[in-house]
C-alpha positions in Angstrom: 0.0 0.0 0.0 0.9 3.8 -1.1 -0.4 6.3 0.4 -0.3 10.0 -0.8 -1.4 12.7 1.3 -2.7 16.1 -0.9 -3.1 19.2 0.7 -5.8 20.2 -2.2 -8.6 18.9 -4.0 -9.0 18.7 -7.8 -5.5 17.0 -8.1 -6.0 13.9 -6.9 -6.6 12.2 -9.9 -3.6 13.5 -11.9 -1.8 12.9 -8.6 -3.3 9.3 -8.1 -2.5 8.5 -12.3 1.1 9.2 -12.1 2.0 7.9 -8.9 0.7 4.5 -9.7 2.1 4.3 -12.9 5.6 4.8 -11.3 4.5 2.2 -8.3 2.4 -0.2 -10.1 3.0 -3.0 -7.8 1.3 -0.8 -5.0 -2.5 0.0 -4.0 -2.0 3.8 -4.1 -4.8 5.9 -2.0 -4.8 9.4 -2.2 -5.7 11.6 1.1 -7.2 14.9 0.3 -8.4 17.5 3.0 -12.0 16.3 1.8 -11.7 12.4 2.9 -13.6 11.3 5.7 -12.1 11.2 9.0 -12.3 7.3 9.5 -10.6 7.6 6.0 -7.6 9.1 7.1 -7.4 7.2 10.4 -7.5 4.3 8.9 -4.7 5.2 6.2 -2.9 8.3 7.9 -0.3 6.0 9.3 1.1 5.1 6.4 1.7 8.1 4.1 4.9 7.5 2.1 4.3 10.4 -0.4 3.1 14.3 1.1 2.4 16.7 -1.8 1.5 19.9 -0.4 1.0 22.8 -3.4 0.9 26.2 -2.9 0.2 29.2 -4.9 4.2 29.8 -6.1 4.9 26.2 -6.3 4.6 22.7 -5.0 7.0 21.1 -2.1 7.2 16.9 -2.8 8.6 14.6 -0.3 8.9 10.7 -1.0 10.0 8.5 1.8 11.2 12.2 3.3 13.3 12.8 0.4 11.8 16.5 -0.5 11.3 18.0 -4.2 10.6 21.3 -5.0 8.9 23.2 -7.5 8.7 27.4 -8.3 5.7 28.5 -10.4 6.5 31.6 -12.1 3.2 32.6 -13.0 3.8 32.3 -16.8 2.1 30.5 -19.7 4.9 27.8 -19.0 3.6 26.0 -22.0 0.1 25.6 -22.0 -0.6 21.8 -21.3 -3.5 22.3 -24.5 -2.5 20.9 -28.1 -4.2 23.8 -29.8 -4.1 27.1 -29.0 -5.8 29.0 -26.2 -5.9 32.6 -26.1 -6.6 34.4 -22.6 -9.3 36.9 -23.0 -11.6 38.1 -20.1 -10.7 38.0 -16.3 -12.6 34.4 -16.2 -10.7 33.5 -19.4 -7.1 34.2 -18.0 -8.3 32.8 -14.6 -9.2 29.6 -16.2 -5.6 29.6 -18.1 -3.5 30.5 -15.0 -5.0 27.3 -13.6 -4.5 24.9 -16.4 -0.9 26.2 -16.5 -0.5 25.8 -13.0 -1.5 22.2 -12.8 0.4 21.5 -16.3 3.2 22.8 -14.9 2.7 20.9 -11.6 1.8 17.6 -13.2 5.7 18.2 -14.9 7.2 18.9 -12.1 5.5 15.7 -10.2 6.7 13.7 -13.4 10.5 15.0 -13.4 10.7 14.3 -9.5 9.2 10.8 -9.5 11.3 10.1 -12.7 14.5 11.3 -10.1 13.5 9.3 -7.6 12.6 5.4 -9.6 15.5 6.2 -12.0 12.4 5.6 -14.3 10.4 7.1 -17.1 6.8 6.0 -18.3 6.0 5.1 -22.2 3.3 8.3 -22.0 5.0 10.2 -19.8 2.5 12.2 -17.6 0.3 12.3 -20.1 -3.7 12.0 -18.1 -7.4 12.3 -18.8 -6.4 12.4 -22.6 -7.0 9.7 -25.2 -3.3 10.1 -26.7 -4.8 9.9 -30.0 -6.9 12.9 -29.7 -4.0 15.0 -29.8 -2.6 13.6 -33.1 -5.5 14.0 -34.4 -6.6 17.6 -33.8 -2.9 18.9 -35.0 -2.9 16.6 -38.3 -6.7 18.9 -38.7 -4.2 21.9 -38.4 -1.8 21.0 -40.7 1.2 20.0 -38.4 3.6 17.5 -40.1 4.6 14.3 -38.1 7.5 15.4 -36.7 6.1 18.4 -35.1 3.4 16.3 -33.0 6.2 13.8 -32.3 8.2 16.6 -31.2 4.7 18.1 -29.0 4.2 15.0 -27.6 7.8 14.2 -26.3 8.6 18.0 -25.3 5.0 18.3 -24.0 4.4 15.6 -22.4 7.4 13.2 -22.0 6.0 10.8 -24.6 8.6 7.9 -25.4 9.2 7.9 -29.6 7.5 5.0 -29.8 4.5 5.7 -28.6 4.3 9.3 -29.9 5.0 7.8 -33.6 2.2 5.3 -32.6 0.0 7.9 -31.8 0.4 9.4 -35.3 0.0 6.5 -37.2 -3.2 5.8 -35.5 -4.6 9.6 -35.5 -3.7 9.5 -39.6 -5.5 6.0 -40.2 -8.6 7.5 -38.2 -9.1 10.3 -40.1 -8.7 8.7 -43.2 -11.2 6.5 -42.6 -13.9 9.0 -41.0 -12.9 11.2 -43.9 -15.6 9.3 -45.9 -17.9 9.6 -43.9 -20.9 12.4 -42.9 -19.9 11.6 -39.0 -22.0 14.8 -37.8 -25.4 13.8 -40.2 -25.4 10.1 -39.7 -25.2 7.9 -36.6 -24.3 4.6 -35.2 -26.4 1.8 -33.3 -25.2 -0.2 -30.1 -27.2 -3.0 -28.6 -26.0 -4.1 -25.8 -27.1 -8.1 -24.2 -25.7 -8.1 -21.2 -26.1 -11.5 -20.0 -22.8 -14.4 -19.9 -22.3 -18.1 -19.6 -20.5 -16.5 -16.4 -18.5 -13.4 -15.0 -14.9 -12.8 -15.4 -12.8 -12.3 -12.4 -11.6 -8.8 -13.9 -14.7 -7.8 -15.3 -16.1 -5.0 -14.1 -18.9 -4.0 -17.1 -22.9 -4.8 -17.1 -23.5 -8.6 -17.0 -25.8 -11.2 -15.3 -25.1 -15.4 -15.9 -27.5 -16.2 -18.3 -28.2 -19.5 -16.2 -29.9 -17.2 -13.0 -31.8 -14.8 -16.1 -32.9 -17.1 -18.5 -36.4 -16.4 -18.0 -36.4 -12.9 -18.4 -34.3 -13.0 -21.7 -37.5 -13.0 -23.8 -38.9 -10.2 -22.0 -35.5 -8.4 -22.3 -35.8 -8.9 -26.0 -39.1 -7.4 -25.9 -37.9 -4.5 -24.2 -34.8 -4.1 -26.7 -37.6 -4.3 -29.6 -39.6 -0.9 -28.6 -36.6 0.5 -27.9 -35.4 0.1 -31.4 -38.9 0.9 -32.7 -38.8 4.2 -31.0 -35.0 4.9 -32.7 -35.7 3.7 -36.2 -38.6 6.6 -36.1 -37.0 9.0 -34.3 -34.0 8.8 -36.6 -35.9 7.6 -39.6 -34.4 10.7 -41.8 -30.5 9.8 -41.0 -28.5 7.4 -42.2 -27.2 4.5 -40.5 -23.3 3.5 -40.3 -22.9 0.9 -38.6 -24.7 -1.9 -35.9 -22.9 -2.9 -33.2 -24.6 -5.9 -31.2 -22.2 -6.1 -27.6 -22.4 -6.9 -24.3 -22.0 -9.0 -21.8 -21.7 -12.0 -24.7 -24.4 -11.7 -27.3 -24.3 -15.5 -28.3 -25.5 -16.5 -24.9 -29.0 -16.0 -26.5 -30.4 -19.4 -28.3 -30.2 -19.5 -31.8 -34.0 -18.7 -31.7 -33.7 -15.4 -30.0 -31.0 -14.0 -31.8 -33.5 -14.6 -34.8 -36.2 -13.0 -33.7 -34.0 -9.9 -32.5 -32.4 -9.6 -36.2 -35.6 -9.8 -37.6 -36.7 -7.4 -36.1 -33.6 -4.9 -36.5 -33.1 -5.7 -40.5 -37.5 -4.8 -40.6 -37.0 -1.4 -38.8 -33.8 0.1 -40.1 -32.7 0.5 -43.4 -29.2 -1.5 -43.7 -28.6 -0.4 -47.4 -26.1 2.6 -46.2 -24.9 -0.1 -43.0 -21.2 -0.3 -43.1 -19.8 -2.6 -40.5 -22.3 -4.8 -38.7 -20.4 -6.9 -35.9 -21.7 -9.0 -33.3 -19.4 -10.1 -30.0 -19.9 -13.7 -29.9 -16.8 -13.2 -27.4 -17.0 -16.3 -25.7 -16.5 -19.5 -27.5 -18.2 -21.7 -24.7 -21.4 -19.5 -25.8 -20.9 -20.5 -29.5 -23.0 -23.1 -31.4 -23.0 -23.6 -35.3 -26.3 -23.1 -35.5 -26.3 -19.4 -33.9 -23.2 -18.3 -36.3 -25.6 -19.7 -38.7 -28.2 -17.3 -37.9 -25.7 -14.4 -37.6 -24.4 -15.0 -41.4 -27.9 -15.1 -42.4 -28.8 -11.8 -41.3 -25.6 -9.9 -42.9 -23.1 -10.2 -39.8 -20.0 -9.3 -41.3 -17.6 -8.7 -38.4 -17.7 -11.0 -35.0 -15.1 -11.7 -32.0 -13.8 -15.1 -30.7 -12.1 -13.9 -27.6 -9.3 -15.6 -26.2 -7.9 -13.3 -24.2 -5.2 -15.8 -23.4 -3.9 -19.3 -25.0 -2.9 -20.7 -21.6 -5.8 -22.6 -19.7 -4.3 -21.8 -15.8 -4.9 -18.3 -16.5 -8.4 -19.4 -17.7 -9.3 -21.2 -14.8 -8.1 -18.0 -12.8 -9.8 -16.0 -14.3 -13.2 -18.0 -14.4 -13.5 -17.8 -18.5 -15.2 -21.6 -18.8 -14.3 -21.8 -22.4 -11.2 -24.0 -22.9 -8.3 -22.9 -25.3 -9.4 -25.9 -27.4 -13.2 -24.2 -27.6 -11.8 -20.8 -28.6 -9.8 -22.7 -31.6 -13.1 -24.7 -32.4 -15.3 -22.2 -32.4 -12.9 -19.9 -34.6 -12.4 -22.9 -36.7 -15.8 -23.2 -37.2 -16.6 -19.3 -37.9 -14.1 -20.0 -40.9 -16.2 -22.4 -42.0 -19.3 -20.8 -41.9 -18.2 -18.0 -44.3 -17.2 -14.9 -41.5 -14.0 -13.5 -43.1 -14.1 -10.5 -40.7 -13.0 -11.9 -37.0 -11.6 -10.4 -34.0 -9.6 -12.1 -31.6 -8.9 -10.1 -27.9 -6.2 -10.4 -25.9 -5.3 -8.9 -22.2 -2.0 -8.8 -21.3 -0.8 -8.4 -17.6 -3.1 -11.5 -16.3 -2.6 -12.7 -12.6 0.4 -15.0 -13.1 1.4 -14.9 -16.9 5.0 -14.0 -17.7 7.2 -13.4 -21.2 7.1 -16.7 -22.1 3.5 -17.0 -21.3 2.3 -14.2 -23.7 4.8 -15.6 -26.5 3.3 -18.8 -27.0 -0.6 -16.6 -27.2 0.8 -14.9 -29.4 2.0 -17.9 -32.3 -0.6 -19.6 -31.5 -3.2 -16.7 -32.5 -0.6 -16.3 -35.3 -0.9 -19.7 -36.6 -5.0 -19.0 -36.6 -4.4 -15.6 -38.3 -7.8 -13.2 -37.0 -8.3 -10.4 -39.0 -8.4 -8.0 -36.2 -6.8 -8.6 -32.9 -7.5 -6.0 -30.0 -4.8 -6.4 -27.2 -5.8 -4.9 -23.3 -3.2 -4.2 -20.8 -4.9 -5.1 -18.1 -7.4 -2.3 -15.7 -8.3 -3.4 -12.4 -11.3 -1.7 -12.1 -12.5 -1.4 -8.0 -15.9 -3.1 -9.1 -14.2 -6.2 -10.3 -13.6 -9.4 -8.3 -10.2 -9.3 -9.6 -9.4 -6.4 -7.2 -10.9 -8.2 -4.0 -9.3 -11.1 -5.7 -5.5 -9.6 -5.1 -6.0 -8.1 -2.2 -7.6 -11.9 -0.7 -4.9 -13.5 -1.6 -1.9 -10.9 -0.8 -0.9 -10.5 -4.4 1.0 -7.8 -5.5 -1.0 -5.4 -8.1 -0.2 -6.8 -11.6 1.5 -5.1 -14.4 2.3 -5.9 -17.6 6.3 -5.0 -19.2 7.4 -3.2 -22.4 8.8 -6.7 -23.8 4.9 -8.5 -23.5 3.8 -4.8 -25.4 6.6 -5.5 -27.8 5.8 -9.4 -28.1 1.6 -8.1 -28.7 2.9 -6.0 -31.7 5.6 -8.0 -33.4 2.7 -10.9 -33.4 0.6 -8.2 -35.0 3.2 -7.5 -37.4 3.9 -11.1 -39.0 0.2 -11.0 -39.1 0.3 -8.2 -41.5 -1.9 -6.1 -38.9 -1.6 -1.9 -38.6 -2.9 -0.5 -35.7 -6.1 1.6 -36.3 -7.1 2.6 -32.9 -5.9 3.4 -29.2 -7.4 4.5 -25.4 -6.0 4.3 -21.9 -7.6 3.6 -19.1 -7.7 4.2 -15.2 -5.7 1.7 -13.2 -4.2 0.5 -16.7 -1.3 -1.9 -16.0 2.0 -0.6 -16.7 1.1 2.9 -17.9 0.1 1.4 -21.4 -2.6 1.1 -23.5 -5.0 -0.7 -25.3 -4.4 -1.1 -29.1 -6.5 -2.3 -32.1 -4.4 -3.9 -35.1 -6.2 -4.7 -38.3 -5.6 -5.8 -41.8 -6.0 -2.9 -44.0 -9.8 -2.6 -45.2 -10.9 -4.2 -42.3 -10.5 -1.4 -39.6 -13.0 -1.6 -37.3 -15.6 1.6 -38.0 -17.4 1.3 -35.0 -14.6 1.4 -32.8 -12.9 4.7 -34.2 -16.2 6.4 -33.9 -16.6 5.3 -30.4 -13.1 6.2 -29.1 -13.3 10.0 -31.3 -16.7 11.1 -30.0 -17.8 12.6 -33.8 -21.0 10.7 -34.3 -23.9 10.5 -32.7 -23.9 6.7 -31.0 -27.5 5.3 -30.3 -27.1 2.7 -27.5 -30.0 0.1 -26.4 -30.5 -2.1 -24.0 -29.7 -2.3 -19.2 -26.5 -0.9 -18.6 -25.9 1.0 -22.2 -25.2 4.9 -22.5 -26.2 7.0 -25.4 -24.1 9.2 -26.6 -25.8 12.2 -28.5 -23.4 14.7 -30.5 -24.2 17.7 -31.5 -23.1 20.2 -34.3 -20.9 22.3 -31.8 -19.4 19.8 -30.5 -21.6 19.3 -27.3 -22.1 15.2 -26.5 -24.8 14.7 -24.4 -25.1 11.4 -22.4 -28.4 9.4 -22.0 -27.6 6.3 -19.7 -30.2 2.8 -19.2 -30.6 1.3 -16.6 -28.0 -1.4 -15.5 -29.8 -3.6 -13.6 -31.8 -6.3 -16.3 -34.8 -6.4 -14.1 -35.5 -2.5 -13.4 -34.9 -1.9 -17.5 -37.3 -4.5 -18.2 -39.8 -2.7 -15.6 -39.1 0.9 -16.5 -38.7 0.7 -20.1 -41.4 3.6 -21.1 -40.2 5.6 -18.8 -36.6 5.3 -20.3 -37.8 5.6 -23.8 -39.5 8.9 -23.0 -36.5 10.3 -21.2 -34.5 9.7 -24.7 -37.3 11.7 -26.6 -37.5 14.6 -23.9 -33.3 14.9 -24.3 -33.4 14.2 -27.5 -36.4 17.1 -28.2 -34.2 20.0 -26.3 
């Protein structure tokens, strides 16, 4: 355990992201004046790390080793990738504080690098997708060595993963280049049921074993939901269908009719794009529901590994065996799919180098069309987090050589990587990367990570995501728990059409 005392709210999370990134074998807490009093008794004790800031600077001791840090009051480099001109008092005061906390959150970076003899692949780069960056420079004209050059000078970006960032940022806007992102929109449907939970999973999902009896009702609820979206955006054209979950394929071949049915009736797929389906985990898989998803147009779906070595399976409380995953993608191939995805997470309790090498032929030697590789989040909700600390495990991280081993696999696959996010808690400090062959880049998954198209999303647990011409997203959240959606679904439909009406 790490504990950092803060002598100031609103920094914790930059704070919190940085420090674990450079510990990330430690629990890290961070103490603010706002905690609760048992809070702090309960953790006070062991403060390693104090960080108090003031208005000239920032004093940092670490283990009572002591940093410090002089604010001049100066732009300092203004932590935004495009520009930002101060103009009223509000205006300047909302600038001083950005380049306050820039220039804190590089001094934090410098000192911690001092005191590891360490620096991090994205430097102190937080509460960014990496990409974004890239992407809005490249819209102003700047070459690729000037955003390598921002990013590294910036933000203590490694090469590598500035370049990457790049590379992606260019492939994205090529792709969306095509594409009326502002007039048209998406559709997610989320199924959040599973042959079982995952001990790092942290998203919406039920075992389909305790629900089965309210799947048809579900189904029913998903159908006027749909209804009410195929005529509210009956004048605007659809891009692509995204059926997700939870594991999609742990509906009967009989359900998953009856919900295509009534998707390919009510929306116009002519101008459809990308239609995927997660059929995720292979112990949900039968031939006779990838039959039904071929018939109805399916032309992307996921066989999810996540890793080749059964141990870490059984861990991890995925049922499916290795041998299922390589049976059910087997039989996909059969059946005609010639779009699949195969998902990996790297940084799973116990797996080493050697480990994450022989995933890595193996998924070679089936050669996916897509392959999306996690570095592990341990997100508080999961049982992977009660999990560790249960069992007195360190927190687990994954290593620049399993990154390296994930991308060189990619490479003899003849995959580019077409998209990138970070996330909270993310082992190591690094990301997670989608690799694709070239004209099979997954649509859906740009225009979810770039936030330029309006995303429709149905069913317990899913979140709208409404854009608007300005640039203003507005979120419209369901539900999570199966039961109440099924029990309040009017009342959610209606909320959608009074947001969607302002």
């Amino acid at each position: 355990m790490l504990v950092v005392e803060l002598n100031r709210a609103n920094f914790e999370y930059d704070v919190n992201s940085i420090v674990r990134a450079f510990y990330p074998e430690e629990q890290v807490y961070v103490l603010t004046p706002e905690c609760r009093e048992e809070k702090r008794e309960q953790l006070g004790g062991n403060v390693r790390i104090r960080v108090e800031l003031g208005e000239d600077g920032a004093l940092l001791s670490v283990d009572g080793r002591e940093y410090g840090w002089e604010w001049r009051g100066d732009s300092q480099e203004s932590p935004e990738p495009v520009g930002d001109a101060a103009g009223d008092e509000e205006t300047a005061g909302k600038t001083d504080e950005k380049t306050y906390k820039y220039g804190f959150k590089c001094f934090l970076y410098r000192a911690l690098c001092q005191e590891t003899g360490k620096e991090l692949p994205w430097g102190n780069l937080t509460g960014i997708r990496p990409t974004k960056i890239a992407y809005q420079l490249l819209e102003q004209g700047a070459c690729e060595q000037e955003i390598i050059d921002h990013y590294m000078l910036r933000y203590y970006v490694s090469r590598d993963k500035a370049k990457l960032s790049v590379d992606i940022a260019r492939r994205e806007r090529e792709l969306l280049g095509g594409l009326c992102v502002q007039d048209d929109y998406s559709l997610y449907i989320g199924i959040p049921f599973c042959p079982s939970t995952c001990l790092y999973c942290s998203f919406t999902s039920f075992p389909i074993a305790a629900y089965r009896e309210k799947v048809d009702g579900y189904i029913d609820c998903l159908i006027k939901e749909m209804e009410f979206v195929a005529q509210r955006y009956r004048d605007r054209r659809l891009d692509c269908v995204y059926i997700g979950g939870g594991t999609p394929t742990t509906l009967e071949a009989e359900q998953l009719e009856r919900l295509l049915t009534k998707l390919k009736a009510l929306f116009d797929f002519s101008t459809v794009r990308e239609f995927t389906v997660e059929a995720g985990r292979a112990d949900s898989i039968t031939e006779d529901k990838l039959r039904v998803l071929h018939s109805f147009g399916v032309d992307r779906i996921s066989v999810n590994p996540q890793t080749m070595k059964q141990e870490t399976l059984d861990i991890i409380g995925r049922k499916a065996s290795v041998a299922q995953v390589e049976e059910a993608y087997a039989l996909a191939r059969k059946l005609g799919f010639d779009n699949i995805n195969m998902d990996l997470i790297l940084g799973l309790p116990g797996e080493l180098e050697e480990d994450v090498q022989r995933t890595i032929d193996r998924v070679v030697e089936l050669a996916p069309d897509s392959l999306t590789v996690h570095s592990l989040a341990i997100k508080r909700a999961s049982r992977l987090n009660r999990w560790i600390q249960e069992n007195g495990m360190p927190i687990l991280h994954n290593t620049d050589e399993t990154m390296e081993i994930a991308a060189q696999g990619a490479e003899r696959l003849g995959l580019v990587p077409y998209y990138l996010y970070r996330q909270k808690n993310m082992s190591g400090n690094f990301e997670n990367v989608g690799y694709a062959r070239e004209g099979k880049l997954g649509l859906y998954n740009i225009l979810i990570m770039e936030e330029k198209q309006t995303i429709v999303a149905l069913g317990a647990g899913s979140i709208s995501k409404q854009v608007y011409p300005d640039g203003r997203i507005e979120r419209i959240e369901n539900v999570k728990d199966v039961s109440q959606y099924i029990e309040r679904i009017g009342e959610m439909i209606e909320r959608k059409r009074m947001l969607l009406e302002d």
